[in-house]
N, CA, C and O atoms as a DFTB+ gen file, in Angstrom:
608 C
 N C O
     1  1      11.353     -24.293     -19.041
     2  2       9.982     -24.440     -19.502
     3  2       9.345     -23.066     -19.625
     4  3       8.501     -22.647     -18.833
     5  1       9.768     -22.451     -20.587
     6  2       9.204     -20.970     -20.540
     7  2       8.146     -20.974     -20.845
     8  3       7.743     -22.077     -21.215
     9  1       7.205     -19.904     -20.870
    10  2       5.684     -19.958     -21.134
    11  2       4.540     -21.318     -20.353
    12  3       3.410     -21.528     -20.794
    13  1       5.284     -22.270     -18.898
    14  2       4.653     -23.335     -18.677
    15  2       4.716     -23.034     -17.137
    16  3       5.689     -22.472     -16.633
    17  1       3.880     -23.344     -16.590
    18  2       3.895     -23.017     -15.274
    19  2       3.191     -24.553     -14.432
    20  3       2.058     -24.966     -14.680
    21  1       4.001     -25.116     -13.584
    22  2       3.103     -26.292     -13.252
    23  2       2.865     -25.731     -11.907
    24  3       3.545     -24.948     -11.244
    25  1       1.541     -26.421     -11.614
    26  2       0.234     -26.111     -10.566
    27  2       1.545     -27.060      -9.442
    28  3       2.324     -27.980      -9.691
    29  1       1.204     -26.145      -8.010
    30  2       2.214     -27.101      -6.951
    31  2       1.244     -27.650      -5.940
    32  3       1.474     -27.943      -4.767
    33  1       0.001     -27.744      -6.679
    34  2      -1.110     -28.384      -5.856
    35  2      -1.351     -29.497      -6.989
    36  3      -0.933     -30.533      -6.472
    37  1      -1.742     -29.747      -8.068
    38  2      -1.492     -30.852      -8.910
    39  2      -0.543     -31.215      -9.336
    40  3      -0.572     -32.375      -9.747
    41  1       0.531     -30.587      -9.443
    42  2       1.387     -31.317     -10.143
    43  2       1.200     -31.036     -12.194
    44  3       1.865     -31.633     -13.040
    45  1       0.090     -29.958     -12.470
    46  2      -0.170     -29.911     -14.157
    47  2       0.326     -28.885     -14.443
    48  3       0.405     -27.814     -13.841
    49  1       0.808     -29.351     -15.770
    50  2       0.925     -27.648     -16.208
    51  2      -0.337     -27.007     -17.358
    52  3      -1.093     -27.450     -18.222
    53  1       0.012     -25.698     -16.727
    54  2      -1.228     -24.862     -17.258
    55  2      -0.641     -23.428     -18.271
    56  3       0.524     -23.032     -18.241
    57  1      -1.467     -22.964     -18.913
    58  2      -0.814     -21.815     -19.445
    59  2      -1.163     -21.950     -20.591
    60  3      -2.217     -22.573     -20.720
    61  1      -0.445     -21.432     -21.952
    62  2      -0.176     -22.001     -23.070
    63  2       0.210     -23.073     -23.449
    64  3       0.458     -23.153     -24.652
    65  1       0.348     -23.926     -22.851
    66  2       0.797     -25.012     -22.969
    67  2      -0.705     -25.991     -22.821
    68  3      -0.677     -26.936     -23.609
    69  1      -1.652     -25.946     -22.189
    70  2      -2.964     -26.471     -21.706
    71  2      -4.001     -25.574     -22.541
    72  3      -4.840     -26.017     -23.326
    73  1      -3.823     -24.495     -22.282
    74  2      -4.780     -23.108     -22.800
    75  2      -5.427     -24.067     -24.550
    76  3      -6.461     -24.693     -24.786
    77  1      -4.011     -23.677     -25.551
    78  2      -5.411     -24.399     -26.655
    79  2      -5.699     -25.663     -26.567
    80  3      -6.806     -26.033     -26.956
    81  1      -5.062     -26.301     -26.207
    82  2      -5.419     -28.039     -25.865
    83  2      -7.014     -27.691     -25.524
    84  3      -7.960     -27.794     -26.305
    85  1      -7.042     -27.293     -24.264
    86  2      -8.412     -27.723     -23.364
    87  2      -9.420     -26.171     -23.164
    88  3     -10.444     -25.953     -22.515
    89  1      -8.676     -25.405     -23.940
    90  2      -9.926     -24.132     -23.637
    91  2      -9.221     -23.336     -22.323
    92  3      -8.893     -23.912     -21.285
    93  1      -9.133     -22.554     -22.465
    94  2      -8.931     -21.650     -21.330
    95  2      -9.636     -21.908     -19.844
    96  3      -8.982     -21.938     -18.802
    97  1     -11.010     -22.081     -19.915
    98  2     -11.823     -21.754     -18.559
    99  2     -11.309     -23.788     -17.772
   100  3     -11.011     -24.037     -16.604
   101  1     -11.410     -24.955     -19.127
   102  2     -11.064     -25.894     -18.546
   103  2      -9.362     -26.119     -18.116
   104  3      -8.924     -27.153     -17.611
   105  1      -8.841     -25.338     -18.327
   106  2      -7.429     -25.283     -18.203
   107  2      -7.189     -24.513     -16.668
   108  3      -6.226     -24.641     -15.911
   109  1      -8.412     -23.679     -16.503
   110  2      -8.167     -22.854     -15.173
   111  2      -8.647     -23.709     -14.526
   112  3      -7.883     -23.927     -13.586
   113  1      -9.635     -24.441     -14.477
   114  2     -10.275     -25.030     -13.967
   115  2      -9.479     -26.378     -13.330
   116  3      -9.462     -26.698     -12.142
   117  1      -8.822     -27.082     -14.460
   118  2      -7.617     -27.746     -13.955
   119  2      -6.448     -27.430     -12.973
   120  3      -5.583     -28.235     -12.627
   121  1      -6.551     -26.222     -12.607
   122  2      -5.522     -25.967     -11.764
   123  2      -5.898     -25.629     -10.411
   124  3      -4.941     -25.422      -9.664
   125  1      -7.302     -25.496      -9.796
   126  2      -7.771     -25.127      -8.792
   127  2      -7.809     -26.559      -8.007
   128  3      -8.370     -27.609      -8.319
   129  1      -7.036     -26.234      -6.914
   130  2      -7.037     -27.558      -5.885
   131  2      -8.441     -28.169      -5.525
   132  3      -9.219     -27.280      -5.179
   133  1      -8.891     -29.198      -5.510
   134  2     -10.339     -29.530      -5.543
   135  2      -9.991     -29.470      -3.191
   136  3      -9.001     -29.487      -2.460
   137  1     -11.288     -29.410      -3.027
   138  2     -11.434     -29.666      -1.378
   139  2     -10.791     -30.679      -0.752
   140  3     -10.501     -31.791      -1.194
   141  1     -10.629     -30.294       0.115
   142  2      -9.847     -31.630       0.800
   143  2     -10.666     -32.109       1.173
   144  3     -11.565     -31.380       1.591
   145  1     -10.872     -33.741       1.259
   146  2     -12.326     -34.816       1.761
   147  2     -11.741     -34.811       3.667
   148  3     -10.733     -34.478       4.291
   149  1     -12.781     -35.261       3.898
   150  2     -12.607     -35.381       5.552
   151  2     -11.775     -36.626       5.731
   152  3     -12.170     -37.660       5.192
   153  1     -10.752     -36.627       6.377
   154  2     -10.397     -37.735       6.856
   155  2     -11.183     -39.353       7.353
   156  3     -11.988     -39.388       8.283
   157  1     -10.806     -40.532       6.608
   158  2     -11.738     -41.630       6.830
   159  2     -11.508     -41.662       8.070
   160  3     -10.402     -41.452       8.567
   161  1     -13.167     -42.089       9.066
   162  2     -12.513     -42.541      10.283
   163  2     -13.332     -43.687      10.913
   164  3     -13.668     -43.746      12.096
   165  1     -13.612     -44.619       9.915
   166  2     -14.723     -46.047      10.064
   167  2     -14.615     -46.935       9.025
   168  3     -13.749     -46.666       8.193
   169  1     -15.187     -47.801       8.880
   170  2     -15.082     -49.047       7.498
   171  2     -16.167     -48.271       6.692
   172  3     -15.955     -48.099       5.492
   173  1     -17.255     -47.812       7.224
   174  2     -18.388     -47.313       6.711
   175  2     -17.993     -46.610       5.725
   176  3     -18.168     -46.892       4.539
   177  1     -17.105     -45.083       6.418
   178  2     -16.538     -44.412       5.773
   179  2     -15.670     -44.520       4.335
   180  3     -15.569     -43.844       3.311
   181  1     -15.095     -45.787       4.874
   182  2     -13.795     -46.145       3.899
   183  2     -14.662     -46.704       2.623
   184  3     -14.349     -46.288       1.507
   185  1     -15.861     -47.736       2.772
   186  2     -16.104     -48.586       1.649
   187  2     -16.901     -47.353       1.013
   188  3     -16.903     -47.463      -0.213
   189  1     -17.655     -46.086       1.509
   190  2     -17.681     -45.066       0.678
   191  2     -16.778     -44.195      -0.322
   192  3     -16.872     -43.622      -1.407
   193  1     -15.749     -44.465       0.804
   194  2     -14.605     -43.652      -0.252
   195  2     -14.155     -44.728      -1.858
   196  3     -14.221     -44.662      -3.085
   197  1     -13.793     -45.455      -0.983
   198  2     -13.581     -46.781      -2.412
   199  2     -14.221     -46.851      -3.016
   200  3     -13.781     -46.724      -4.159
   201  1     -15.807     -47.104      -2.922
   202  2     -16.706     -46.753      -3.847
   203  2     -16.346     -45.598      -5.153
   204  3     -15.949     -45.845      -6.291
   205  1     -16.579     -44.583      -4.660
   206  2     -16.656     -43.434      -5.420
   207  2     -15.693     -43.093      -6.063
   208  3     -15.659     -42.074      -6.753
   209  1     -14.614     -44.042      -5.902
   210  2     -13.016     -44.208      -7.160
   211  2     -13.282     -45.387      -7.838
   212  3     -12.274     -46.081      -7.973
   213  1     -14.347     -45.871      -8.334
   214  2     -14.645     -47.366      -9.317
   215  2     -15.205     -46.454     -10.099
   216  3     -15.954     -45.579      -9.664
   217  1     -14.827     -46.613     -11.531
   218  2     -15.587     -46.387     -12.534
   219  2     -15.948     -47.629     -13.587
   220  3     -15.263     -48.127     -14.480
   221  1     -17.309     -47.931     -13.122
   222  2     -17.451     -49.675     -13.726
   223  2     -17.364     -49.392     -15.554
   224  3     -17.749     -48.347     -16.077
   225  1     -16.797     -50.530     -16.288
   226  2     -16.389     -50.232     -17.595
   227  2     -18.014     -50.977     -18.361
   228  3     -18.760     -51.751     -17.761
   229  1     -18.164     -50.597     -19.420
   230  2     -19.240     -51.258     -20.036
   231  2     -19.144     -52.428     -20.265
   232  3     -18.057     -53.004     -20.230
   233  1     -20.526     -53.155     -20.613
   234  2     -20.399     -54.059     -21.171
   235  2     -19.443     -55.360     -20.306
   236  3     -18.863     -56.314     -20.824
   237  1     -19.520     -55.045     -19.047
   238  2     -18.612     -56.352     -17.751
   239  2     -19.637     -56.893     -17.024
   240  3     -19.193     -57.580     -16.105
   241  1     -21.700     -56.831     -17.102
   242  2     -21.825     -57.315     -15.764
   243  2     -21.432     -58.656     -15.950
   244  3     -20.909     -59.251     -16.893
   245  1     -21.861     -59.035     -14.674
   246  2     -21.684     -60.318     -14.336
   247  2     -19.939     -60.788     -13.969
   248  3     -19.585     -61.938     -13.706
   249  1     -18.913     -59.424     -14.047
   250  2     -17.687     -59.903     -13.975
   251  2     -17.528     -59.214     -12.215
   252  3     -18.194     -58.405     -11.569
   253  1     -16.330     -60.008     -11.940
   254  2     -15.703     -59.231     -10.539
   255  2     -14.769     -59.618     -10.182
   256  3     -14.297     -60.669     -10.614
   257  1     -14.201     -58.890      -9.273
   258  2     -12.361     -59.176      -8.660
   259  2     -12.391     -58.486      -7.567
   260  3     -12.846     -57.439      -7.107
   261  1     -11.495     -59.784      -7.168
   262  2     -11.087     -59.474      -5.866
   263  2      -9.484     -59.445      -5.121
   264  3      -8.552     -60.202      -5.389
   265  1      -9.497     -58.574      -4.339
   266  2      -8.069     -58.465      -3.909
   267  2      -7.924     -58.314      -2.791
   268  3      -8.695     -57.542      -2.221
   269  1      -6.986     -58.920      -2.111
   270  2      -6.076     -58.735      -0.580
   271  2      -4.771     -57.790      -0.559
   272  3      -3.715     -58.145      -1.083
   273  1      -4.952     -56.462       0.145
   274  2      -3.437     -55.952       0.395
   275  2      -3.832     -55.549       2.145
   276  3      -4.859     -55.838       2.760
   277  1      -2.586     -54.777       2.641
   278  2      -2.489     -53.850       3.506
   279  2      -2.073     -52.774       3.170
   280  3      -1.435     -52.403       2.185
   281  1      -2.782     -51.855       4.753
   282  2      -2.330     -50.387       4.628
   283  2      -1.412     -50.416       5.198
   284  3      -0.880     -51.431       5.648
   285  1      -1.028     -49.283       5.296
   286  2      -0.300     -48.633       6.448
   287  2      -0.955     -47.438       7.069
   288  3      -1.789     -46.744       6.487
   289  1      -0.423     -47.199       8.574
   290  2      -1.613     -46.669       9.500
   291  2      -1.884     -45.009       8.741
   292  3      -2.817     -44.291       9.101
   293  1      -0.843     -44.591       7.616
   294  2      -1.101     -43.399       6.881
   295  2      -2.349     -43.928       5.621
   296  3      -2.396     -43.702       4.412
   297  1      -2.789     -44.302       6.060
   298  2      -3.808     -45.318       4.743
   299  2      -3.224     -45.881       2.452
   300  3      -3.651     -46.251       1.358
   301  1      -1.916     -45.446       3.326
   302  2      -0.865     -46.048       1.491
   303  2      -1.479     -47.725       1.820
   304  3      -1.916     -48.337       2.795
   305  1      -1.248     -47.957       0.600
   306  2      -1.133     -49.540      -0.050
   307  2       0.135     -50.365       0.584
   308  3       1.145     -49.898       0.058
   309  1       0.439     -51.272       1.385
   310  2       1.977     -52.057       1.681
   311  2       1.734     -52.753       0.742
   312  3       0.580     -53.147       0.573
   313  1       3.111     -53.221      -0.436
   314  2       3.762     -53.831      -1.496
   315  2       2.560     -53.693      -2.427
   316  3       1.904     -52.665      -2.593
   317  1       2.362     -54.900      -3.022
   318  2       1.226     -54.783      -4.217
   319  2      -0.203     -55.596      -3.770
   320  3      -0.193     -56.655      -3.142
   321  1      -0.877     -55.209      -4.016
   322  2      -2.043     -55.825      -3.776
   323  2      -2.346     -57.339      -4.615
   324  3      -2.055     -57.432      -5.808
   325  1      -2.942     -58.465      -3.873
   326  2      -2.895     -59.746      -4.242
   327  2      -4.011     -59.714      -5.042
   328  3      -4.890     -58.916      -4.720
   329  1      -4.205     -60.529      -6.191
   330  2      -5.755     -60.836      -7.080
   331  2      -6.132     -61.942      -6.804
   332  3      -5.705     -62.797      -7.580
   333  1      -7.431     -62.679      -5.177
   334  2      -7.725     -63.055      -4.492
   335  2      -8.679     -64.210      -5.704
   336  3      -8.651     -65.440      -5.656
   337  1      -9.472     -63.345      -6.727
   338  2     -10.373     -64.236      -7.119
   339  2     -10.955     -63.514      -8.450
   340  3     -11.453     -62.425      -8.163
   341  1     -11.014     -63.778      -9.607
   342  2     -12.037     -62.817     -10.844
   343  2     -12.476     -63.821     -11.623
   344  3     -12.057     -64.949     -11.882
   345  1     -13.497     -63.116     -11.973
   346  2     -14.424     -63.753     -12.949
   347  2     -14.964     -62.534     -14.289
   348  3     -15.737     -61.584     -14.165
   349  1     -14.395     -62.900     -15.239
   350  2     -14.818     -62.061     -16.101
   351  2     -15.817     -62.613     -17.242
   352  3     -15.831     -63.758     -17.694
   353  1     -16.847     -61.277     -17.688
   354  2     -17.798     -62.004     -18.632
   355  2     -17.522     -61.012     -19.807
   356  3     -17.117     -59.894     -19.490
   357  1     -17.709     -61.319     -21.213
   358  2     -18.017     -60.899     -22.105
   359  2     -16.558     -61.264     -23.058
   360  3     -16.029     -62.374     -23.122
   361  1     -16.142     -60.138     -23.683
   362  2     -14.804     -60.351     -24.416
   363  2     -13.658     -60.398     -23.850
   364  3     -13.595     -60.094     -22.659
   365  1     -12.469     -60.791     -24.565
   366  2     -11.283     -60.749     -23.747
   367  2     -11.143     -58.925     -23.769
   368  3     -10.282     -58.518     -22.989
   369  1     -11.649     -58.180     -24.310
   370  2     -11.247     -56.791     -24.191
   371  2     -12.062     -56.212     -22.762
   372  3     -11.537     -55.508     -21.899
   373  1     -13.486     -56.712     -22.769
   374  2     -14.242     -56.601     -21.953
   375  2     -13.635     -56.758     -20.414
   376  3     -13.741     -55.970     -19.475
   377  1     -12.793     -58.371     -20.491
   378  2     -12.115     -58.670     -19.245
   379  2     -10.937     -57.590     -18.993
   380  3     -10.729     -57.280     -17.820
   381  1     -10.148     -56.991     -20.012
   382  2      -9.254     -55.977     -19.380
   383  2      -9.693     -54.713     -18.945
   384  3      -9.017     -53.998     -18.205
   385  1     -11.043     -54.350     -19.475
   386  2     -11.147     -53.051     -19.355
   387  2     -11.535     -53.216     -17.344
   388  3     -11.159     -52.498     -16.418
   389  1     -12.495     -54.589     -17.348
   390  2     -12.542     -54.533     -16.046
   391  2     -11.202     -54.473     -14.850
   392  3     -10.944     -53.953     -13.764
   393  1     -10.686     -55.232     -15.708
   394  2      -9.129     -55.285     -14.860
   395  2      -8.826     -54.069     -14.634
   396  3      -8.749     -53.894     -13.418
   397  1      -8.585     -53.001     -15.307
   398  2      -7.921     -51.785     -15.693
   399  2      -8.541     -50.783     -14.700
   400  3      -7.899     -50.001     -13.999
   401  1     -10.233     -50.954     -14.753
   402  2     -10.824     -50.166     -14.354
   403  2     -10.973     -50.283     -12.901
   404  3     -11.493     -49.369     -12.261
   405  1     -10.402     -51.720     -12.153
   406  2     -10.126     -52.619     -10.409
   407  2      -8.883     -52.061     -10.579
   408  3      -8.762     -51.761      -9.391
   409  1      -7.847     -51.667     -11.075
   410  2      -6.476     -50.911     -10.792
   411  2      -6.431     -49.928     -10.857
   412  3      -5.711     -49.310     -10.072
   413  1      -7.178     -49.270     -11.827
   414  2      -7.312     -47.454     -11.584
   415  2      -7.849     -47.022     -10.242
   416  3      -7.367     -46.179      -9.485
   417  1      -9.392     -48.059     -10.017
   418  2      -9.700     -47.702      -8.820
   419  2      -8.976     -47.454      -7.656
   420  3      -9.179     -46.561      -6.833
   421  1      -7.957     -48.474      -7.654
   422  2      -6.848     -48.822      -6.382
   423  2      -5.829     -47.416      -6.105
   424  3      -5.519     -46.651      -5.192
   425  1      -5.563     -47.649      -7.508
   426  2      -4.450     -46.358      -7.617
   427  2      -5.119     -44.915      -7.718
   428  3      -4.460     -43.876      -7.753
   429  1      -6.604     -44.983      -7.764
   430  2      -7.078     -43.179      -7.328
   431  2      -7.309     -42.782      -5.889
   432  3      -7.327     -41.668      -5.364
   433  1      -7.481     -43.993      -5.393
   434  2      -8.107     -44.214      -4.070
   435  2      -6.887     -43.779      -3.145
   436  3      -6.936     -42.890      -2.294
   437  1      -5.862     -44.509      -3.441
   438  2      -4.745     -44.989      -2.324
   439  2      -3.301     -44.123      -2.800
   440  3      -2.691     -44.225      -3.865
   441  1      -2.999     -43.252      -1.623
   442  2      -3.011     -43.113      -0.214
   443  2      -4.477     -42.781       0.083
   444  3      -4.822     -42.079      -0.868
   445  1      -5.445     -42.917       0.860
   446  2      -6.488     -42.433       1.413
   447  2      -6.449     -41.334       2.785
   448  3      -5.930     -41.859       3.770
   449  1      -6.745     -40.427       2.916
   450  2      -6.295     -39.648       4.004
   451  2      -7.656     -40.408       5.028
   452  3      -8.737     -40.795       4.584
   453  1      -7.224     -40.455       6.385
   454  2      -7.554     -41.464       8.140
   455  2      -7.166     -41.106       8.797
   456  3      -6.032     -40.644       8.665
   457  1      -7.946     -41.056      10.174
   458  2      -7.817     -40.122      11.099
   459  2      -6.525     -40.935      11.238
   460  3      -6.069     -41.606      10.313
   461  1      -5.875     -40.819      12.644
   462  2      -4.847     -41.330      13.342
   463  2      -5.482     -42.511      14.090
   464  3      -4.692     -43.454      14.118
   465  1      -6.521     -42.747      14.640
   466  2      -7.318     -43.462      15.483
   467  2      -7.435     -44.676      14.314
   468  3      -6.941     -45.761      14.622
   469  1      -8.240     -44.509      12.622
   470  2      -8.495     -45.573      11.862
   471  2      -7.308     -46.234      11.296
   472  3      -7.213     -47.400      10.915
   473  1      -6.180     -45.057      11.303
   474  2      -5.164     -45.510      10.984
   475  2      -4.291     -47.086      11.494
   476  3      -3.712     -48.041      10.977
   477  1      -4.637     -46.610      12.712
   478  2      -3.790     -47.468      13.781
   479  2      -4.813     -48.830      13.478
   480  3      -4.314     -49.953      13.399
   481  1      -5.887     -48.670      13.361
   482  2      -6.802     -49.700      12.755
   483  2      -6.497     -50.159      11.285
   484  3      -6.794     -51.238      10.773
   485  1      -6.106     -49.528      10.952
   486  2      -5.826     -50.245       9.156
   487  2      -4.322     -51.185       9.239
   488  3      -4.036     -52.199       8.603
   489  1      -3.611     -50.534      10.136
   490  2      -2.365     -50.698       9.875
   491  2      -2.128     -52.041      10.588
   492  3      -1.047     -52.629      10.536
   493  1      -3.383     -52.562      11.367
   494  2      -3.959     -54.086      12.043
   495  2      -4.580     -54.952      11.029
   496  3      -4.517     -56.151      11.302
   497  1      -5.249     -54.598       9.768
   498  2      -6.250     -55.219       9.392
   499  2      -5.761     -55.596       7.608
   500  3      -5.429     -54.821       6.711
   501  1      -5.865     -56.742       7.615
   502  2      -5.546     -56.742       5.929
   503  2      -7.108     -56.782       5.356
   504  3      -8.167     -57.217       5.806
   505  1      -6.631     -55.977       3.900
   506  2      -8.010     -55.446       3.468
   507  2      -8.394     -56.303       2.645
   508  3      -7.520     -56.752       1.902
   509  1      -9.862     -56.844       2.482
   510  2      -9.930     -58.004       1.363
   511  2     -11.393     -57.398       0.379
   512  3     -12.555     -57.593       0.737
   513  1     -11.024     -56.712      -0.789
   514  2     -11.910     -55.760      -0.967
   515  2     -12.241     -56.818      -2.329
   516  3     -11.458     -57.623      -2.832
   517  1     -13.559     -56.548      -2.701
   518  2     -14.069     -56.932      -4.016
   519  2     -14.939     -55.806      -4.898
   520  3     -16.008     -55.367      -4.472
   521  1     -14.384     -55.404      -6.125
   522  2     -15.293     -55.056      -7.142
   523  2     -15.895     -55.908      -8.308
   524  3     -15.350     -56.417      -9.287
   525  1     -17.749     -55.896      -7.706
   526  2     -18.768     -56.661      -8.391
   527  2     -19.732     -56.130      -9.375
   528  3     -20.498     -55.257      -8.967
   529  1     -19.811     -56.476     -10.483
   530  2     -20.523     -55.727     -11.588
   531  2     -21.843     -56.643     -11.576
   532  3     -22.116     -57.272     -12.599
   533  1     -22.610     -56.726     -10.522
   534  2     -23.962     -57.551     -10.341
   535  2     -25.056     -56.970      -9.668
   536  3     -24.584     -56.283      -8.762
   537  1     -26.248     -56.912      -9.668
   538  2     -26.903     -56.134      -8.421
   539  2     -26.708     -56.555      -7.144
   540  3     -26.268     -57.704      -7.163
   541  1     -26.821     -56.195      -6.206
   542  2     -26.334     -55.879      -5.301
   543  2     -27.072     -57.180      -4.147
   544  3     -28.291     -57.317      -4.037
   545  1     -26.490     -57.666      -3.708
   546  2     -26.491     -58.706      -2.969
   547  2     -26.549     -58.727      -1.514
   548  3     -26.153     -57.638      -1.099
   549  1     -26.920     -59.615      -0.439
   550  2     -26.354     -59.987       0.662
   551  2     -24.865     -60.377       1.043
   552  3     -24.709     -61.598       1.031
   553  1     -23.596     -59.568       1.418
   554  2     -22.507     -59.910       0.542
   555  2     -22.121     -59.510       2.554
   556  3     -22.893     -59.028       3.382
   557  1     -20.555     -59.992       2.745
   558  2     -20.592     -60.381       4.043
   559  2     -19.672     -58.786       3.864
   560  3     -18.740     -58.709       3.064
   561  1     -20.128     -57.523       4.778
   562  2     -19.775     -56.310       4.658
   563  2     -19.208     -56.021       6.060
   564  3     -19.535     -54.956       6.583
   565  1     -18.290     -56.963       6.802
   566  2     -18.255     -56.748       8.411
   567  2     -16.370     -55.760       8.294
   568  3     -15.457     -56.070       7.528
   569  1     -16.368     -55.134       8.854
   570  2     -15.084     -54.364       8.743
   571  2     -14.143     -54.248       7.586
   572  3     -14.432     -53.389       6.752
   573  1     -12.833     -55.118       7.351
   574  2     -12.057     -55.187       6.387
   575  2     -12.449     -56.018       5.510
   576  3     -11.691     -56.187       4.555
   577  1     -13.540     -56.670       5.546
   578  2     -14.328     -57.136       4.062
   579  2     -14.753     -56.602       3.542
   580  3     -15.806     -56.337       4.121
   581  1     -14.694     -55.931       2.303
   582  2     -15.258     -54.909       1.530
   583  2     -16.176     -55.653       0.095
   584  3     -15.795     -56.502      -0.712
   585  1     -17.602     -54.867       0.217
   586  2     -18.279     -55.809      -1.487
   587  2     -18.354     -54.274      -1.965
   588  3     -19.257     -53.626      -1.437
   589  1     -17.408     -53.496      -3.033
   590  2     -18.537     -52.962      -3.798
   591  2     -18.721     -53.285      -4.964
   592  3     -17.968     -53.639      -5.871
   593  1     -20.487     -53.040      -4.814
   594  2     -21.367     -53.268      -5.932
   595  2     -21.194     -52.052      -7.311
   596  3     -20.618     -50.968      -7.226
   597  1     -21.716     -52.490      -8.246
   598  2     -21.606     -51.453      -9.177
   599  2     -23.013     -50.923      -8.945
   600  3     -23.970     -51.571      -8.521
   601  1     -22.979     -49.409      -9.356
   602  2     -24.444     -48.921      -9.096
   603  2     -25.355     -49.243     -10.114
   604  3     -25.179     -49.299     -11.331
   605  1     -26.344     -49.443      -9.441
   606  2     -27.459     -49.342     -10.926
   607  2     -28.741     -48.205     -11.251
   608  3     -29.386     -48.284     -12.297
């Protein structure tokens, strides 16, 4: 791969190869390791982190899904995560983008870095998480029940 250099903190390659694609400064920019987040070490914690890996798709309220998996006490996903319950509104395109956009979430999120202490707690608890495109409700938020809401 001459002239290509891949980042051993992302995994991208940068150089000429990225350079006219994306501009030089966004190409450098792509290669700088972002901060490491603090280790989760509460539910509190966690339904923040999950949160902030949903990117709700347009044009879905009123849709939502829900899923059952486990961790493991390193906070990975065990096997595949179950689809507990959905309701989708608008088009059938509408319903995938939501789908798409409840699996991206999963897969940006997970592995999640946890202390050793929440770990040993996850690796007890199956997770039964829901993403809801509704305002925001009285929704039962007690440990491994997870509601998130979409923001408004």
């Amino acid at each position: 791969m001459a002239g290509r250099h891949v980042s051993p903190t992302l995994g991208l390659a940068h150089g000429p190869v990225l350079g006219p694609v994306l501009g030089p400064a966004l190409a450098l920019a792509l290669c700088v390791a972002p901060a490491a987040a603090a280790p989760v070490n509460d539910w509190a914690a966690f339904r923040g982190a999950v949160a902030a890996c949903w990117s709700v798709p347009p044009d879905t309220e009123g849709s939502l899904i829900a899923y059952r998996f486990g961790l493991d006490k390193a906070g990975a996903i065990r096997g595949t995560p179950l689809v507990t319950a959905r309701r989708f509104t608008g088009d059938r395109a509408a319903h995938r983008r939501y789908e798409d956009a409840a699996s991206e979430a999963l897969a940006r999120c997970f592995p999640i870095a946890v202390t050793p202490a929440f770990g040993a707690i996850l690796g007890e608890s199956p997770i039964n998480l829901r993403f809801v495109n509704t305002p925001p409700t009285a929704a039962y938020q007690l440990n491994n029940n997870i509601t998130i809401f979409a923001p408004r």
